[in-house]
C-alpha positions as MATLAB code, in Angstrom:
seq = 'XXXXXXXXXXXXXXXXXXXXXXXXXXXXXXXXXXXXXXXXXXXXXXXXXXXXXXXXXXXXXXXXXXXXXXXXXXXXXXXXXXXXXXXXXXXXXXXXXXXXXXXXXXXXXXXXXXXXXXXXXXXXXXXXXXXXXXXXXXXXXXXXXXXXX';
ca = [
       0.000    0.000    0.000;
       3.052    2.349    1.095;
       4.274    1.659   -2.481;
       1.293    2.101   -4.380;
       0.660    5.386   -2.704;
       3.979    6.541   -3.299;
       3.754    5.195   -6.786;
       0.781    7.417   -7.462;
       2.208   10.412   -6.045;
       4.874    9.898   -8.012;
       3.066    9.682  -11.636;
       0.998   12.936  -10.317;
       3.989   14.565   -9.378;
       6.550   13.804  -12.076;
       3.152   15.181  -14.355;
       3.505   18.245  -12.487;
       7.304   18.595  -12.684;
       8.272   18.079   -8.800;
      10.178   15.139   -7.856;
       9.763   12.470   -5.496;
      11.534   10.384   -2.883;
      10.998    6.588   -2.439;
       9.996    6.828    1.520;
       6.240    8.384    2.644;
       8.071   10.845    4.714;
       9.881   12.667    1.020;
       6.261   11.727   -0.172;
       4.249   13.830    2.586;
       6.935   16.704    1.863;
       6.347   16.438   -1.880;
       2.734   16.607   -1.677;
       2.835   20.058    0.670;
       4.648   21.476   -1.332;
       2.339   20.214   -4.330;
      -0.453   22.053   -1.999;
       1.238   25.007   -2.015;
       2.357   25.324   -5.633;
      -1.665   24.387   -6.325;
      -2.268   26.956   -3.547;
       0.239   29.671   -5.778;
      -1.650   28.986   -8.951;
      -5.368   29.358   -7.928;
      -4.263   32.678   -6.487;
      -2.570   33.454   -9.491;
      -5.071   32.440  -11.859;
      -7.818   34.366   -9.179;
      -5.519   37.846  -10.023;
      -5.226   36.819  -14.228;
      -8.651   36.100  -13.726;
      -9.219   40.160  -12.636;
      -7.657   41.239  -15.681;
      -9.654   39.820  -18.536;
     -11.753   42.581  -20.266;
     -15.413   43.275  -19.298;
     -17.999   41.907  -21.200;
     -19.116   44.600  -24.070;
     -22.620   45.176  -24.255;
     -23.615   46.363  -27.602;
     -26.823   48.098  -29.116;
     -29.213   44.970  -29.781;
     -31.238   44.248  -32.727;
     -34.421   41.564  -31.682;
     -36.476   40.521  -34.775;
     -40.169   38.780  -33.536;
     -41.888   36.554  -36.422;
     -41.951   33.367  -37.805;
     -40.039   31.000  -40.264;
     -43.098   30.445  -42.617;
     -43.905   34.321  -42.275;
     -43.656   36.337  -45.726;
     -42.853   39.150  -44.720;
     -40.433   37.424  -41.979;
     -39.076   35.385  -44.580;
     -37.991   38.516  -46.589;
     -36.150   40.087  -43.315;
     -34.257   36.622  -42.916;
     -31.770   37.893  -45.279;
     -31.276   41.629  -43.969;
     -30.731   40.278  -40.455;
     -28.051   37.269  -41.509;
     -26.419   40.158  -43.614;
     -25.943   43.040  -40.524;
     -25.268   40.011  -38.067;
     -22.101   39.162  -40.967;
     -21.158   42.940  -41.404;
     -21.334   44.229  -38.003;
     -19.885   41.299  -35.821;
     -18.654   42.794  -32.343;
     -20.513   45.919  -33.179;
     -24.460   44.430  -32.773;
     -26.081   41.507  -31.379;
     -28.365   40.677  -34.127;
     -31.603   37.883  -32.619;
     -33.919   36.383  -34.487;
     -36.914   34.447  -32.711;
     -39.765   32.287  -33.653;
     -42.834   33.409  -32.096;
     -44.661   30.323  -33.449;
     -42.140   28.177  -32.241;
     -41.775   29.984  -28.759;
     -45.196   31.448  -27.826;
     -43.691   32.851  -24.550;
     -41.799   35.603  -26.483;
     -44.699   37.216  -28.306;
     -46.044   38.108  -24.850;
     -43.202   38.899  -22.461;
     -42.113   41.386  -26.059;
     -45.479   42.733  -26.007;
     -46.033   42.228  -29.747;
     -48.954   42.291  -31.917;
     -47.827   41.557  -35.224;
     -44.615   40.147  -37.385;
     -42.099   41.053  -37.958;
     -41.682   43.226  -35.153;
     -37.968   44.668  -34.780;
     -37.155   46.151  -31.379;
     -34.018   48.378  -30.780;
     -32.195   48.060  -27.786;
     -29.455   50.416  -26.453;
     -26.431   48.065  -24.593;
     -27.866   48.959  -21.924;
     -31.277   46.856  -22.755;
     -32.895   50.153  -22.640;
     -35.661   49.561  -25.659;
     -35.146   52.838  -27.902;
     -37.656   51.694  -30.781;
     -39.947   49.274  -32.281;
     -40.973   48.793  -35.791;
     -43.724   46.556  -36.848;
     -43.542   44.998  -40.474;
     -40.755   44.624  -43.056;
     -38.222   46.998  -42.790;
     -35.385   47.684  -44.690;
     -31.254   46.815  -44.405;
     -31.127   50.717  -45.243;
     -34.134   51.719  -42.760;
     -32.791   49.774  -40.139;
     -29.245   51.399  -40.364;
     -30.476   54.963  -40.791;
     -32.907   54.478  -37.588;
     -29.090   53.349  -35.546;
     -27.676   56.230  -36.896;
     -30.967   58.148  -35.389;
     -30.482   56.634  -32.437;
     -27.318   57.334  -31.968;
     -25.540   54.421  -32.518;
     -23.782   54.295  -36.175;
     -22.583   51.370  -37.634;
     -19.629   51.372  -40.109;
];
């Protein structure tokens, strides 16, 4: 058993670059000091951990309809278009009322398409029911505040 354990600490240790003796006393050494170099790199990775940047919240764009929608099925293009061009700059969401009844309701919406503006914030700045243009929607960011280039 005093093998086997010694063994194993051995593999684990060797993995992690410290060496170790053949007794259980160099063994119970070894493995403090594993402790403490596990104790050094949670703390470590705790302070890299402080230094990653903030999430950025950006200006959303929500479009409410429906997959079998005409007029939805015409804005399906426009919205996979400004979610290519303007990656990192909006968050472009499409969602399925049909499919997900909830949404209709808790977005207050009474008809599709519906497109709903939000500031980064999740502030809602404006709400547009019906088909509405690549340029429209663009020109009503710029209105809002928010241009995209």
């Amino acid at each position: 058993m005093k093998h086997t354990v010694t063994l194993l600490l051995m593999v684990l240790l060797g993995l992690s670059g410290i060496a170790c003796g053949a007794d259980s006393s160099d063994a119970k050494a070894t493995a403090k000091k594993s402790k403490t170099a596990k104790t050094a790199v949670k703390k470590t990775v705790a302070k890299a951990d402080t230094l990653k940047p903030k999430e950025v919240k950006l200006p959303k764009l929500v479009d409410l309809g429906a997959k079998k929608c005409v007029p939805c099925k015409l804005m399906a293009p426009i919205l996979e278009e400004l979610d290519r061009d303007f990656k990192g700059k909006l968050d472009v969401v499409f969602i399925d009322v049909w499919e997900n009844s909830d949404a209709g309701n808790r977005y207050r919406i009474r008809v599709i398409p519906t497109q709903i503006f939000f500031a980064p914030d999740g502030k809602e700045l404006f709400r547009h029911e019906g088909f509405y243009s690549r340029e429209d929607i663009l020109t009503k960011w710029k209105e809002l505040g928010h241009e995209l280039k």
